[in-house]
N, C-alpha and C positions, 0 to 999 in steps of 0.2 A: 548491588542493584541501584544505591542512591547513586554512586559514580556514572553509572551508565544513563540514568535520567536527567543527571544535571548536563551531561554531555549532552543530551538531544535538549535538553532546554536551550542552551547554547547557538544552536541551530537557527534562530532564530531570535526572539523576543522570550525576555522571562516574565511574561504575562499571563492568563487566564488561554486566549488564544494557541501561548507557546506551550502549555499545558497540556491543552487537548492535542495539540499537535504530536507530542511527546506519545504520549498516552497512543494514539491511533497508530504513530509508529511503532512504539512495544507489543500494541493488539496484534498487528499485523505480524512481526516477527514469531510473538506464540502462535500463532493461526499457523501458518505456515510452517514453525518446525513439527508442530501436531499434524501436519501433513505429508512434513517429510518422513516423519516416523511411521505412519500408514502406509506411505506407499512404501516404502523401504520391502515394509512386512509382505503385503499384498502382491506385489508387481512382480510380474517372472522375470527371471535371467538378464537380459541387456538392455530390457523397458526401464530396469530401473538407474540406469548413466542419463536416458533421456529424459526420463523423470525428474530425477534431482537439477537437469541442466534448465527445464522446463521451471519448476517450482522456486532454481533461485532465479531464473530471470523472471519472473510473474513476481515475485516478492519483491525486488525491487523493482519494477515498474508501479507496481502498487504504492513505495515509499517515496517516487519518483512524482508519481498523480497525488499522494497526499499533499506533500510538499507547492506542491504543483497549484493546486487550489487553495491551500493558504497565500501563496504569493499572488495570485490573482484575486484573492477576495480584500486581503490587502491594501494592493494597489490599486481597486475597483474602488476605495473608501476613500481615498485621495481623487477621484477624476469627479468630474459633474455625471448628470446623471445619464443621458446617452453615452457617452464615453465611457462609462465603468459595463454600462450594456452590451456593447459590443465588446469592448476587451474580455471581458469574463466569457462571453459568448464564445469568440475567437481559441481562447485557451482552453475551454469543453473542448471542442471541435480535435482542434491540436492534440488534445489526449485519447479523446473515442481514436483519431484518425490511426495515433501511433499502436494503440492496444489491439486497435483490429488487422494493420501490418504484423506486428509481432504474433497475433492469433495464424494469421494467416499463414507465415512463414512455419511458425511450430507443427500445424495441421499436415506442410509437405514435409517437414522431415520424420516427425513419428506422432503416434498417436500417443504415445505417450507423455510425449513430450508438449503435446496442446493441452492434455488433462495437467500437466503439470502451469502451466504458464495461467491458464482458465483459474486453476486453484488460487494460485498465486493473487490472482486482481482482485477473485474474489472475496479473498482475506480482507479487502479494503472496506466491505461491505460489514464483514463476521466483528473486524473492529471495531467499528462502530456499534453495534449490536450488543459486545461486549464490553463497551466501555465502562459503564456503569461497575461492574465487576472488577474493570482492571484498577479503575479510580479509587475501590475502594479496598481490594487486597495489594496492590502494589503502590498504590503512591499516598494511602492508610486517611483520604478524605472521604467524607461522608455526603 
């Protein structure tokens, strides 16, 4: 497990920021294989190909917008101060636009497969939510 954390530290900065960054990406990945082991169980017959196809594109779109929003809060701390307004601004926009394409699309091809993508983004919330926890069983701070 260190392996794999120092590797998402890498990602970026190994600072306090690259930390949580880390951290929200590991939330997210237990969120969602706890999701994928639910629906696995739950979902009938051929909902479940759409499902897992659904839950891994939502999970990474979710480590996609994580990442996403560190790079722009980032580079928001480098501009003046309209200019960090609108770019941050800009790259919200850019991510609601792409999440609700991707919703969009999943919803025509199966129902299953939007509850999985839906799950997926909103692993990015449960992350958060859980960090506290992940901080303190996996990465052993207090």
């Amino acid at each position: 497990m260190r392996k794999i954390i120092n590797r998402l530290l890498r990602i970026r900065r190994d600072d306090n920021a690259g930390k949580v960054l880390a951290q929200l990406i590991i939330g997210i990945i237990l969120i969602c294989l706890i999701f994928l082991i639910l629906g696995v169980v739950i979902i009938p017959g051929m909902g479940k190909i759409f499902y897992l196809v659904g839950i891994l594109l939502g999970s990474g779109l979710a480590v996609a917008a994580v990442i996403n929003m560190y790079d722009a809060l980032d580079a928001g701390l480098r501009l003046n101060e309209k200019g960090a307004a609108t770019y941050i601004r800009n790259r919200s926009v850019l991510r609601i636009v792409i999440a609700f394409a991707v919703l969009l699309v999943a919803i025509f091809i199966n129902i299953y497969a939007f509850i999985g993508v839906t799950l997926g983004l909103i692993s990015i919330k449960l992350s958060g939510l859980s960090n506290k926890f992940i901080k303190r069983y996996l990465f052993r701070e207090d």
